[in-house]
C-alpha positions as CSV (number, residue, x, y, z in Angstrom):
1,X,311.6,172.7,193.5
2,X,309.8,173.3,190.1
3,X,308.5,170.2,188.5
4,X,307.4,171.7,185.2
5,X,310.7,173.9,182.5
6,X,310.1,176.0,179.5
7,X,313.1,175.3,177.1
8,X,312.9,177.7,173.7
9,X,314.3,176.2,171.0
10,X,314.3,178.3,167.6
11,X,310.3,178.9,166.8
12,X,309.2,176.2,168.8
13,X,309.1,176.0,172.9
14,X,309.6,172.7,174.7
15,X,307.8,172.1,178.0
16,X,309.9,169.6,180.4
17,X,307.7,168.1,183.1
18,X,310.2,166.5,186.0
19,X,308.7,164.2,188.0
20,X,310.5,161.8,190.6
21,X,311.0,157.9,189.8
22,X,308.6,157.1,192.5
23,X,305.7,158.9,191.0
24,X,306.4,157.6,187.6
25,X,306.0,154.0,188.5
26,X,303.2,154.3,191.0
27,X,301.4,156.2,187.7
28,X,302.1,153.5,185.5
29,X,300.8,150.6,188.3
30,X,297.8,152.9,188.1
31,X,297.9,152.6,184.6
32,X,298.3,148.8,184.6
33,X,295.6,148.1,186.8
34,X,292.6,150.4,184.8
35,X,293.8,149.0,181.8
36,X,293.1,145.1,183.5
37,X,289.5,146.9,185.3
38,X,288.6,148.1,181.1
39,X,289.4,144.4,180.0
40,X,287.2,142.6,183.4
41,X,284.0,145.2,182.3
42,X,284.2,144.3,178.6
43,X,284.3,140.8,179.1
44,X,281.2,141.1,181.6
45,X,279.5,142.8,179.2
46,X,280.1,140.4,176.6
47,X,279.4,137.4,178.7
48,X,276.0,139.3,179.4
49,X,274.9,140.3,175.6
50,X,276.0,136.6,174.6
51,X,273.5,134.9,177.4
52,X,270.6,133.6,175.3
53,X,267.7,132.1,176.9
54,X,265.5,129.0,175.8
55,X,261.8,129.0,175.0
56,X,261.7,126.7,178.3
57,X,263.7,128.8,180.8
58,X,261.5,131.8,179.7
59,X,258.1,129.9,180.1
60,X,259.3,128.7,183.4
61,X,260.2,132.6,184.5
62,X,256.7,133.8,183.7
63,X,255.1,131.3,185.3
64,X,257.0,131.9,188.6
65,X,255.7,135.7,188.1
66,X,252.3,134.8,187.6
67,X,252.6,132.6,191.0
68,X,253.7,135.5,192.8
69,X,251.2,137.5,191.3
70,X,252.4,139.3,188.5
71,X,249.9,137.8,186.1
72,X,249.1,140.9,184.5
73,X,252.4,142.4,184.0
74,X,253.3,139.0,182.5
75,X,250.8,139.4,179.8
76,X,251.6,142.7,178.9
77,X,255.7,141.3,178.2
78,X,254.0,138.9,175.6
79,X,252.3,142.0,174.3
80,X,255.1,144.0,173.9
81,X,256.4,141.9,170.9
82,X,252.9,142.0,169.5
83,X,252.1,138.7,169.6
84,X,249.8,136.8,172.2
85,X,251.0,133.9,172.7
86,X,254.6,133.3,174.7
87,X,255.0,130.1,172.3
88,X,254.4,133.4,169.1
89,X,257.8,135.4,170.2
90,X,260.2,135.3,168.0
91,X,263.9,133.2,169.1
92,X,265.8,136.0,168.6
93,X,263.7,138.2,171.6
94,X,263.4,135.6,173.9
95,X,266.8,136.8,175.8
96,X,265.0,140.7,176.0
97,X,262.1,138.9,177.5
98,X,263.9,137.3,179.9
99,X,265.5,140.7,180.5
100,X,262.2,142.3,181.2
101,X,260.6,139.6,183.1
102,X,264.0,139.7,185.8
103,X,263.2,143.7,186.1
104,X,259.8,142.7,187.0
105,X,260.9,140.3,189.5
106,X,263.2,142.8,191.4
């Protein structure tokens, strides 16, 4: 049984791809349910990008690193954003902060 047809028609040639019923609908389910994955990862990723972060719940991150140790490391984050005092960074970085000081903690 061929599945695929070459019709000529005047200057032009149409290809004809049969496939059975079955296949159809089990490719459009497919279809259905990568479209609903595509819409679950974008909204994950927006839910993440949106997450802001306090000056509090950052202070209170660092300071559980520097209890465990991580002193140093913790003082070069505040570094990073060229200033030297936690209380110095800037609103709008305190989410990336937070962001670094969770890799730290992994």
């Amino acid at each position: 049984m061929r599945f695929i047809r070459f019709i000529e028609s005047g200057d032009f040639m149409k290809v004809i791809i049969d496939i059975p019923n079955e296949a159809v609908e089990m490719l459009k389910d497919m279809a259905t349910a990568l479209q609903t994955i595509a819409k679950t990862i974008t909204v994950e990723q927006s839910k993440q990008e949106e997450k802001t972060f306090s000056l509090e719940e950052v202070r209170a991150k660092l300071i559980d690193l520097s209890r465990k140790g991580k002193r140093e490391e913790v003082k070069g984050l505040i570094k990073q954003f060229d200033v030297q005092r936690l209380t110095d960074v800037p609103k709008t970085f305190l989410s990336e902060l937070m962001r670094k000081a969770e890799e730290i903690d992994e």
